[in-house]
LUMDRENDREN-432981 format. One line per field, with one value per atom (N, C-alpha, C): x, y, z; chain; residue in one letter. Coordinates in steps of 0.05 Angstrom, whole numbers. Example, Ala and Ser with C-alpha at 12.3 -4.5 7.8 and 13.67 -1.06 7.14 Angstrom:
<pts>
east = 264  246  264  257  273  258 $
north = -114  -90  -66  -45  -21  1 $
up = 156  156  156  142  143  157 $
fikol = A  A  A  A  A  A $
rolo = A  A  A  S  S  S $
</pts>
This chain:
<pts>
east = 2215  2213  2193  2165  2159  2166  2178  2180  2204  2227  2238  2225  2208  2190  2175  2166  2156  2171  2205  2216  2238  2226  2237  2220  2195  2170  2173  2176  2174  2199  2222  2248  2238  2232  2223  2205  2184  2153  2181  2197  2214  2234  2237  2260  2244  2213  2197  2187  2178  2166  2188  2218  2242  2249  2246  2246  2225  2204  2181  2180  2204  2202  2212  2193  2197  2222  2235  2259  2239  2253  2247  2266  2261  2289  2314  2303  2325  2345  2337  2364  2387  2376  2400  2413  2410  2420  2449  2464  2493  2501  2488  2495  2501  2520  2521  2530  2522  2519  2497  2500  2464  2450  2422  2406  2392  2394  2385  2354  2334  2309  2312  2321  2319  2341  2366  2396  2389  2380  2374  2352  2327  2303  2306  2332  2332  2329  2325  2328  2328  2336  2329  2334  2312  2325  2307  2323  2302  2298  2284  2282  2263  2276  2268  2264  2240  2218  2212  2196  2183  2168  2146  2114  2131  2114  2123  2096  2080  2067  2074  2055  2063  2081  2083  2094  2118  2125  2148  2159  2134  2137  2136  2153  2156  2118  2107  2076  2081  2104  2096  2135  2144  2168  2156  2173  2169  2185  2191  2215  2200  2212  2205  2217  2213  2219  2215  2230  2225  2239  2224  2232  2219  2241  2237  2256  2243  2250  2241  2259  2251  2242  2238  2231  2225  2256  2256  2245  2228  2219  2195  2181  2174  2179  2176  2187  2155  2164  2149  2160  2159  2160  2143  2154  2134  2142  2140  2129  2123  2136  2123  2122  2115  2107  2106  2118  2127  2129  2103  2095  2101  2119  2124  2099  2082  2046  2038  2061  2050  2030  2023  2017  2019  2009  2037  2017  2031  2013  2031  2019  2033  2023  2046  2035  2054  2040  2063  2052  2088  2077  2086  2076  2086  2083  2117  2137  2135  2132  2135  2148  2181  2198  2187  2180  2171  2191  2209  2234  2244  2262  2265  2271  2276  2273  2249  2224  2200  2192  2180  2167  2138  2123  2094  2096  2077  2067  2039  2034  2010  2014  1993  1990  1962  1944  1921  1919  1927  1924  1920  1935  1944  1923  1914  1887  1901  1888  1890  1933  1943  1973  1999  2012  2041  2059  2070  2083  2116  2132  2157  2176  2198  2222  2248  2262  2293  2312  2331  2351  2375  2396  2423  2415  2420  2419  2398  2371  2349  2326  2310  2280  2261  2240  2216  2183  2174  2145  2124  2101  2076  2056  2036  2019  2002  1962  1954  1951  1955  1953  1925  1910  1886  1892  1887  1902  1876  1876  1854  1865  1840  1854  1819  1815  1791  1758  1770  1733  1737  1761  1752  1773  1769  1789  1796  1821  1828  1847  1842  1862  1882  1905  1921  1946  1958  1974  2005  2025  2046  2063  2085  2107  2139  2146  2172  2193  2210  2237  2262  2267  2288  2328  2347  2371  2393  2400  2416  2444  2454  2472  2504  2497  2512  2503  2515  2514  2482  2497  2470  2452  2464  2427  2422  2396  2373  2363  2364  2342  2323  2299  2276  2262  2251  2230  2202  2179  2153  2139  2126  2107  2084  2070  2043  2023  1999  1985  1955  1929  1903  1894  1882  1869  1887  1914  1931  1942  1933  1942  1960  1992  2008  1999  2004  1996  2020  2044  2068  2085  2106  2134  2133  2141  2158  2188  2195  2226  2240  2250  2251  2289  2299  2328  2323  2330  2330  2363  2355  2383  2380  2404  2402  2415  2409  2425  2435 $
north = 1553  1531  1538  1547  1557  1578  1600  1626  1608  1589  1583  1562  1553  1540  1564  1577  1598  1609  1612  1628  1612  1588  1556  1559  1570  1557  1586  1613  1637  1632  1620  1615  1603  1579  1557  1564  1580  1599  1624  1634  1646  1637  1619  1598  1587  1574  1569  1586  1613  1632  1646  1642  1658  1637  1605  1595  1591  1589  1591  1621  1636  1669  1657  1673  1670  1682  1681  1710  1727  1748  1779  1778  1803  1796  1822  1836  1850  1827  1802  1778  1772  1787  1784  1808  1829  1846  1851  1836  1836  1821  1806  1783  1800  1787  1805  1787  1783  1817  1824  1857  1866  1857  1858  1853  1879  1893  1911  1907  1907  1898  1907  1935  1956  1938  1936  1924  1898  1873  1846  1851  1854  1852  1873  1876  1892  1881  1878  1858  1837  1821  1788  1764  1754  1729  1710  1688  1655  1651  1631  1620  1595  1569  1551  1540  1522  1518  1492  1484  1461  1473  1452  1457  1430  1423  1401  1406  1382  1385  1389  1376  1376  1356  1335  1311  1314  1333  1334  1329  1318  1306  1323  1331  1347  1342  1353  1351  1371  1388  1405  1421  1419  1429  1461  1482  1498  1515  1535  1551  1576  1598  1631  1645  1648  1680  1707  1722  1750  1776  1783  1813  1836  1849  1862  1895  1915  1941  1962  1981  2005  2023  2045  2075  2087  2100  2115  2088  2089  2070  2057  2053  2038  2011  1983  1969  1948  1931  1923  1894  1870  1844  1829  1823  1816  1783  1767  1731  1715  1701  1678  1656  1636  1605  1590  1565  1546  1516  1508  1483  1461  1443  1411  1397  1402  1392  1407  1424  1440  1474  1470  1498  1520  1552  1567  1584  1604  1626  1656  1679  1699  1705  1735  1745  1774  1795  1822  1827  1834  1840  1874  1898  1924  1926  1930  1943  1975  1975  2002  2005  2015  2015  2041  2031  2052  2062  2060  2072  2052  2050  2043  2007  2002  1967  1956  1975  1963  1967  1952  1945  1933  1948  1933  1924  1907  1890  1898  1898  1882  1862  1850  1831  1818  1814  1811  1785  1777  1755  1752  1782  1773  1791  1781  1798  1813  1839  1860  1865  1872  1895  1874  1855  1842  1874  1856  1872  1861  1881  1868  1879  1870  1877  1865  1880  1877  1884  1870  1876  1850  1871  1856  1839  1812  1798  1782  1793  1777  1791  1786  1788  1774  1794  1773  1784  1768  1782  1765  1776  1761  1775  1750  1756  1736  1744  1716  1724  1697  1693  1690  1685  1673  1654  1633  1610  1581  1578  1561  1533  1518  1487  1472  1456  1432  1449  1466  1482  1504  1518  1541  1557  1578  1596  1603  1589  1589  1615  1621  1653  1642  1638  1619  1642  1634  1658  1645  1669  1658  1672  1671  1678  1661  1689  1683  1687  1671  1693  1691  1707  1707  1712  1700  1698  1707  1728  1730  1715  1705  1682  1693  1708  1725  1738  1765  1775  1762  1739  1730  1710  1702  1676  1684  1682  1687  1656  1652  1625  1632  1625  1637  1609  1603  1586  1612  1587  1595  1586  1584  1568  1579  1563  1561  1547  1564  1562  1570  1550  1559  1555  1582  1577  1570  1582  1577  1547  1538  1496  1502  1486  1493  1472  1478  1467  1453  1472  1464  1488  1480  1499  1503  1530  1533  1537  1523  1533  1548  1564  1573  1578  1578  1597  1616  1638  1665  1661  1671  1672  1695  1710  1745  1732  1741  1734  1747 $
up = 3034  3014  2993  3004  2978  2960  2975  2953  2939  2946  2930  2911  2911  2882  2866  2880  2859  2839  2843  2842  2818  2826  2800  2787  2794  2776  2756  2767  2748  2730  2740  2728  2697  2707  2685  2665  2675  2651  2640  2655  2626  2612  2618  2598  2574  2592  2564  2540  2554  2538  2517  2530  2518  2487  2500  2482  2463  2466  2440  2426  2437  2418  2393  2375  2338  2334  2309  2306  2292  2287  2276  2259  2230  2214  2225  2253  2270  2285  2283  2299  2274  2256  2230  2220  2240  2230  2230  2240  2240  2213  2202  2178  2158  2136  2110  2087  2062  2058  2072  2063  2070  2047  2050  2034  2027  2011  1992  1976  1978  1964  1934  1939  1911  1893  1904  1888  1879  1894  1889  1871  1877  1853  1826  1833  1790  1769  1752  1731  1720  1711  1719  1726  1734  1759  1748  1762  1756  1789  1794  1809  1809  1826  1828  1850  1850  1877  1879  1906  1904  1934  1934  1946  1971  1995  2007  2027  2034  2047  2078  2086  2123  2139  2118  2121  2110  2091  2072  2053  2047  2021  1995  1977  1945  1941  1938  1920  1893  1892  1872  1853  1839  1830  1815  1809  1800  1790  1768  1755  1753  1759  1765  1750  1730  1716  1724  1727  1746  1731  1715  1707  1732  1754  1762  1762  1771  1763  1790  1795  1812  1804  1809  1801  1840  1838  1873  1886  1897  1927  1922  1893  1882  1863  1866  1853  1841  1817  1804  1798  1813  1799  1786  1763  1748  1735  1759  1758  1745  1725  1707  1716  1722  1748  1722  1723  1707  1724  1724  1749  1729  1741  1741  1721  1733  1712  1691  1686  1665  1663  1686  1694  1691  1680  1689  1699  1719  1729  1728  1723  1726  1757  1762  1790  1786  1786  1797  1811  1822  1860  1856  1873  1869  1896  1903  1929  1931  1955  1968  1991  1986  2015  2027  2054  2072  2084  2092  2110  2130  2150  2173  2172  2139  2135  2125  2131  2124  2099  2085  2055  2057  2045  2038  2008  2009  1972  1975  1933  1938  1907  1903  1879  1879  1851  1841  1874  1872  1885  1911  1930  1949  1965  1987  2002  2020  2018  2026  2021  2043  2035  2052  2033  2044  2070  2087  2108  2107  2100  2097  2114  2119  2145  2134  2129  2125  2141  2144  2172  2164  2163  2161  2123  2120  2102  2090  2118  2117  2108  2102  2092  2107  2115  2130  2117  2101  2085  2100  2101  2120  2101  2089  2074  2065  2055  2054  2022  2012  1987  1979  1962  1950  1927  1942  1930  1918  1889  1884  1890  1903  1911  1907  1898  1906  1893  1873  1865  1886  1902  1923  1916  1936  1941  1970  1974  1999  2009  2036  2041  2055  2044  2051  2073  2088  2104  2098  2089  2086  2107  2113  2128  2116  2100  2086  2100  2094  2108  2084  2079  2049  2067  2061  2068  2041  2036  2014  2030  2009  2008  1996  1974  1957  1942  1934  1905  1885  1884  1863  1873  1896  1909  1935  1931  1961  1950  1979  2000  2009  2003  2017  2020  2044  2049  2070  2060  2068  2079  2105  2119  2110  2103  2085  2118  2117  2142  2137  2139  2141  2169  2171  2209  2229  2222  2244  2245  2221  2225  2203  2207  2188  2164  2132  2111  2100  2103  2088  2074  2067  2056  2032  2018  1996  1992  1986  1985  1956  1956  1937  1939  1917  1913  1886  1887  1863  1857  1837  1822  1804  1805  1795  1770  1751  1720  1703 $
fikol = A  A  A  A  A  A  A  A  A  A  A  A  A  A  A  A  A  A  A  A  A  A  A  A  A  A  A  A  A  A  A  A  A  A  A  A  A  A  A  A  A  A  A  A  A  A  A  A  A  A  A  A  A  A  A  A  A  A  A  A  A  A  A  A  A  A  A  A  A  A  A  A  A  A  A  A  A  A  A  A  A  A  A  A  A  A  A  A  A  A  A  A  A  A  A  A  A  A  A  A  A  A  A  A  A  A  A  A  A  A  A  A  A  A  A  A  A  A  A  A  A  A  A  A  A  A  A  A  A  A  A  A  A  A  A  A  A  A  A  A  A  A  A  A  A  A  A  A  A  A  A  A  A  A  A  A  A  A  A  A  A  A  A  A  A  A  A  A  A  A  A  A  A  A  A  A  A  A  A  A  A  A  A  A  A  A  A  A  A  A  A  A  A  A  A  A  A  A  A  A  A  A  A  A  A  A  A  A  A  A  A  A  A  A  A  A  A  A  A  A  A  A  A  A  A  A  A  A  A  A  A  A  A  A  A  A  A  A  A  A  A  A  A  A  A  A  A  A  A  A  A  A  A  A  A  A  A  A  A  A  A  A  A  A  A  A  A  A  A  A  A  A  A  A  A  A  A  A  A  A  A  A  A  A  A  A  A  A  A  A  A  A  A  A  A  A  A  A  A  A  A  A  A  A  A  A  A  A  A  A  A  A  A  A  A  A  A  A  A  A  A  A  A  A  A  A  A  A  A  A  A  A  A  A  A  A  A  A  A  A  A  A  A  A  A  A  A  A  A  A  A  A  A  A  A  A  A  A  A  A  A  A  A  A  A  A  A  A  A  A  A  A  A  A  A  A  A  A  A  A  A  A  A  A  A  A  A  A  A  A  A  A  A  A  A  A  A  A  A  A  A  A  A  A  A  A  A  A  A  A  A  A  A  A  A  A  A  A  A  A  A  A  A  A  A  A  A  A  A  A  A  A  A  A  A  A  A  A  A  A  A  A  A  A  A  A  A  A  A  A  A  A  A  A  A  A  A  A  A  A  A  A  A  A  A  A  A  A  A  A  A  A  A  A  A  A  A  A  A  A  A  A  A  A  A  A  A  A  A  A  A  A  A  A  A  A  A  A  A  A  A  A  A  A  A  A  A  A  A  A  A  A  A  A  A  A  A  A  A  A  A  A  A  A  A  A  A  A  A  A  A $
rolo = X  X  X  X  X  X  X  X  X  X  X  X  X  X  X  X  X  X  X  X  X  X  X  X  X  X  X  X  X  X  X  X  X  X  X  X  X  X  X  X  X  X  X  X  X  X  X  X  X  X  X  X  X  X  X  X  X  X  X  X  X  X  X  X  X  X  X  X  X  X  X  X  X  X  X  X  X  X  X  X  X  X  X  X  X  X  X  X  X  X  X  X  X  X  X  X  X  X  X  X  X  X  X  X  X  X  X  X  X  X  X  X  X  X  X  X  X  X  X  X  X  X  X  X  X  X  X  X  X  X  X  X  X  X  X  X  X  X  X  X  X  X  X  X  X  X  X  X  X  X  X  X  X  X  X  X  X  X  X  X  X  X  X  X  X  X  X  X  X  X  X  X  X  X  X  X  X  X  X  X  X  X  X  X  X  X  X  X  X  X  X  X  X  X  X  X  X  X  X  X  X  X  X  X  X  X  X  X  X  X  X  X  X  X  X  X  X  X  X  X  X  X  X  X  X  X  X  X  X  X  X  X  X  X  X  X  X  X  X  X  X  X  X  X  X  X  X  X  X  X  X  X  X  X  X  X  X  X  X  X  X  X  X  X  X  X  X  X  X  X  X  X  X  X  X  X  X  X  X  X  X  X  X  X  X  X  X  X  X  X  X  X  X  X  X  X  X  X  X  X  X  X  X  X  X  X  X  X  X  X  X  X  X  X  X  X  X  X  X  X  X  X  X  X  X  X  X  X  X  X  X  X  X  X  X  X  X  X  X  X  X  X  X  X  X  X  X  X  X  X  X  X  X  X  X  X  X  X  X  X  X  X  X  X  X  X  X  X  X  X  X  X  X  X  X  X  X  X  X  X  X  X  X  X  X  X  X  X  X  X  X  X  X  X  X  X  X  X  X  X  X  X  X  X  X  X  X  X  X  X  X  X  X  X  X  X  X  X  X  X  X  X  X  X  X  X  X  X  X  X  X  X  X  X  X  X  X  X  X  X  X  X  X  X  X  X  X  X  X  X  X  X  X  X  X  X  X  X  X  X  X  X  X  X  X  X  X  X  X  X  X  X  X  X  X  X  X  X  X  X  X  X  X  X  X  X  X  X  X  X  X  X  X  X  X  X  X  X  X  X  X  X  X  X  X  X  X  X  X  X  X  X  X  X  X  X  X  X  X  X  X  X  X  X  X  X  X  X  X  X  X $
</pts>
Protein backbone atom coordinates (compact mmCIF):
# COMPACT_ATOMS: atom_id res chain seq x y z
CA UNK A 1 0.00 0.00 0.00
CA UNK A 2 2.57 2.34 0.41
CA UNK A 3 4.96 1.80 -2.51
CA UNK A 4 1.64 2.16 -4.30
CA UNK A 5 1.20 5.91 -2.95
CA UNK A 6 4.61 6.71 -3.62
CA UNK A 7 4.30 5.65 -6.90
CA UNK A 8 0.77 8.05 -7.21
CA UNK A 9 2.65 10.56 -5.50
CA UNK A 10 5.97 10.37 -8.13
CA UNK A 11 3.08 9.91 -10.85
CA UNK A 12 1.38 13.16 -9.91
CA UNK A 13 5.08 15.49 -9.18
CA UNK A 14 5.50 14.41 -13.09
CA UNK A 15 2.27 15.35 -14.49
CA UNK A 16 2.77 18.61 -12.52
CA UNK A 17 6.33 19.39 -13.47
CA UNK A 18 5.43 18.16 -17.30
CA UNK A 19 2.72 20.57 -17.06
CA UNK A 20 4.34 23.85 -15.79
CA UNK A 21 7.13 23.06 -18.82
CA UNK A 22 7.44 26.53 -20.84
CA UNK A 23 7.55 25.85 -24.82
CA UNK A 24 10.83 26.27 -26.67
CA UNK A 25 10.53 27.66 -30.27
CA UNK A 26 11.75 23.67 -31.18
CA UNK A 27 7.63 22.72 -30.25
CA UNK A 28 7.04 24.71 -33.54
CA UNK A 29 9.16 23.28 -35.62
CA UNK A 30 6.75 21.39 -37.73
CA UNK A 31 4.56 24.78 -38.36
CA UNK A 32 4.92 26.67 -41.59
CA UNK A 33 5.60 28.69 -43.23
CA UNK A 34 9.10 28.67 -42.00
CA UNK A 35 10.15 31.70 -40.57
CA UNK A 36 13.26 32.99 -42.23
CA UNK A 37 14.76 36.07 -40.01
CA UNK A 38 17.02 37.16 -43.04
CA UNK A 39 13.66 36.88 -45.75
CA UNK A 40 10.94 38.60 -43.24
CA UNK A 41 13.16 41.57 -41.81
CA UNK A 42 14.18 42.92 -45.40
CA UNK A 43 12.96 46.02 -46.18
CA UNK A 44 9.97 47.62 -45.01
CA UNK A 45 7.55 46.95 -42.51
CA UNK A 46 5.01 48.75 -40.18
CA UNK A 47 3.97 47.53 -37.26
CA UNK A 48 1.40 48.14 -34.74
CA UNK A 49 1.25 47.75 -30.90
CA UNK A 50 -0.25 48.28 -27.67
CA UNK A 51 1.32 48.10 -23.99
CA UNK A 52 -1.39 46.25 -21.42
CA UNK A 53 -0.64 46.07 -17.98
CA UNK A 54 -1.06 43.12 -15.55
CA UNK A 55 -4.63 43.51 -15.34
CA UNK A 56 -5.00 44.03 -19.13
CA UNK A 57 -5.84 46.85 -19.51
CA UNK A 58 -4.46 48.96 -23.12
CA UNK A 59 -2.10 51.71 -21.03
CA UNK A 60 -0.28 52.43 -24.20
CA UNK A 61 -1.10 52.19 -28.46
CA UNK A 62 1.82 52.35 -30.82
CA UNK A 63 2.93 52.41 -34.82
CA UNK A 64 6.57 50.94 -35.91
CA UNK A 65 8.33 51.89 -38.83
CA UNK A 66 11.11 49.40 -39.72
CA UNK A 67 13.66 49.90 -42.37
CA UNK A 68 15.47 46.70 -42.14
CA UNK A 69 18.52 45.14 -44.28
CA UNK A 70 21.08 42.03 -44.31
CA UNK A 71 24.60 41.83 -45.42
CA UNK A 72 25.50 37.67 -45.23
CA UNK A 73 24.50 36.92 -41.48
CA UNK A 74 24.39 40.32 -40.37
CA UNK A 75 21.19 42.30 -40.15
CA UNK A 76 20.33 45.94 -39.14
CA UNK A 77 16.69 47.14 -37.95
CA UNK A 78 16.28 50.30 -37.82
CA UNK A 79 12.80 51.32 -35.53
CA UNK A 80 10.85 54.44 -35.55
CA UNK A 81 8.11 54.23 -32.30
CA UNK A 82 5.14 56.44 -32.87
CA UNK A 83 3.25 56.40 -29.21
CA UNK A 84 -0.55 57.19 -28.91
CA UNK A 85 0.76 60.44 -26.49
CA UNK A 86 2.79 61.59 -28.96
CA UNK A 87 6.06 60.19 -28.21
CA UNK A 88 8.47 58.88 -30.58
CA UNK A 89 11.53 56.79 -29.91
CA UNK A 90 14.06 55.31 -32.26
CA UNK A 91 15.90 51.87 -31.57
CA UNK A 92 18.36 49.76 -34.05
CA UNK A 93 18.65 46.52 -33.24
CA UNK A 94 21.95 44.62 -35.08
CA UNK A 95 21.31 40.68 -35.72
CA UNK A 96 23.79 38.18 -35.84
CA UNK A 97 22.56 34.57 -37.10
CA UNK A 98 24.78 32.19 -35.37
CA UNK A 99 23.86 28.89 -37.04
CA UNK A 100 21.70 26.02 -35.84
CA UNK A 101 18.32 28.61 -35.51
CA UNK A 102 20.14 30.80 -33.10
CA UNK A 103 20.35 34.68 -33.38
CA UNK A 104 21.81 37.22 -30.96
CA UNK A 105 20.84 41.26 -30.85
CA UNK A 106 22.07 44.08 -29.61
CA UNK A 107 20.57 47.81 -29.38
CA UNK A 108 21.61 51.27 -27.50
CA UNK A 109 19.09 50.20 -25.22
CA UNK A 110 19.21 46.83 -24.58
CA UNK A 111 21.68 45.48 -21.60
CA UNK A 112 24.19 43.45 -22.39
CA UNK A 113 23.47 40.66 -25.90
CA UNK A 114 19.39 39.58 -26.99
CA UNK A 115 19.40 35.48 -27.36
CA UNK A 116 17.32 34.38 -30.25
CA UNK A 117 15.89 30.78 -31.46
CA UNK A 118 14.03 30.00 -34.56
CA UNK A 119 12.32 26.78 -35.36
CA UNK A 120 9.62 25.94 -37.79
CA UNK A 121 7.35 29.38 -38.01
CA UNK A 122 8.31 30.69 -34.65
CA UNK A 123 10.64 33.10 -33.07
CA UNK A 124 11.66 33.15 -29.43
CA UNK A 125 14.00 36.46 -28.29
CA UNK A 126 14.88 36.92 -24.38
CA UNK A 127 16.28 40.15 -23.52
CA UNK A 128 16.35 43.05 -20.86
CA UNK A 129 15.51 46.30 -22.15
CA UNK A 130 16.50 49.63 -20.32
CA UNK A 131 13.44 51.11 -20.05
CA UNK A 132 12.72 54.90 -18.56
CA UNK A 133 9.54 54.90 -16.20
CA UNK A 134 8.91 57.42 -12.92
CA UNK A 135 12.64 59.63 -13.02
CA UNK A 136 14.55 55.85 -13.40
CA UNK A 137 15.82 53.41 -15.42
CA UNK A 138 14.40 50.21 -15.08
CA UNK A 139 16.14 46.68 -16.50
CA UNK A 140 13.12 45.50 -17.65
CA UNK A 141 13.29 41.45 -18.94
CA UNK A 142 11.42 40.63 -22.03
CA UNK A 143 10.52 37.16 -23.50
CA UNK A 144 9.10 37.41 -27.08
CA UNK A 145 7.75 34.89 -29.07
CA UNK A 146 7.10 35.97 -32.82
CA UNK A 147 4.45 33.48 -35.05
CA UNK A 148 4.71 34.25 -38.84
CA UNK A 149 1.18 33.98 -39.99
CA UNK A 150 2.06 34.54 -43.74
CA UNK A 151 4.18 35.88 -46.30
CA UNK A 152 3.55 39.32 -44.92
CA UNK A 153 2.31 39.23 -40.96
CA UNK A 154 4.13 38.10 -37.83
CA UNK A 155 2.26 38.11 -34.29
CA UNK A 156 4.50 38.70 -31.77
CA UNK A 157 3.54 39.20 -28.12
CA UNK A 158 5.93 39.94 -25.00
CA UNK A 159 5.90 39.28 -21.38
CA UNK A 160 7.37 42.23 -19.89
CA UNK A 161 8.83 41.13 -16.23
CA UNK A 162 10.91 43.08 -13.26
CA UNK A 163 12.49 40.71 -10.58
CA UNK A 164 10.75 37.86 -11.86
CA UNK A 165 7.08 39.67 -11.01
CA UNK A 166 5.21 39.79 -14.34
CA UNK A 167 4.60 43.69 -15.43
CA UNK A 168 2.58 43.08 -18.59
CA UNK A 169 2.37 42.40 -22.57
CA UNK A 170 3.29 43.82 -25.83
CA UNK A 171 1.50 42.80 -28.58
CA UNK A 172 2.60 43.59 -31.66
CA UNK A 173 1.61 42.51 -35.57
CA UNK A 174 4.51 43.51 -38.50
CA UNK A 175 3.48 43.91 -41.66
CA UNK A 176 6.10 43.47 -44.64
CA UNK A 177 5.18 46.27 -47.27
Amino acid sequence: MNRRLCLAAAGATTLALVGCATPTALDYAAERPLLDLRNYFDGKLVAHGIFTDRSGRVTRRFVVDIDAHWVGDLGVLDEHFRFSDGELQRRVWRLRRLGGGRYSGTADDVIGEASGEVAGNTARWRYTLALPARGRIWHVQFDDWMHLVDERVLLNRAVMSLWGIRLGEVTLSFTRL
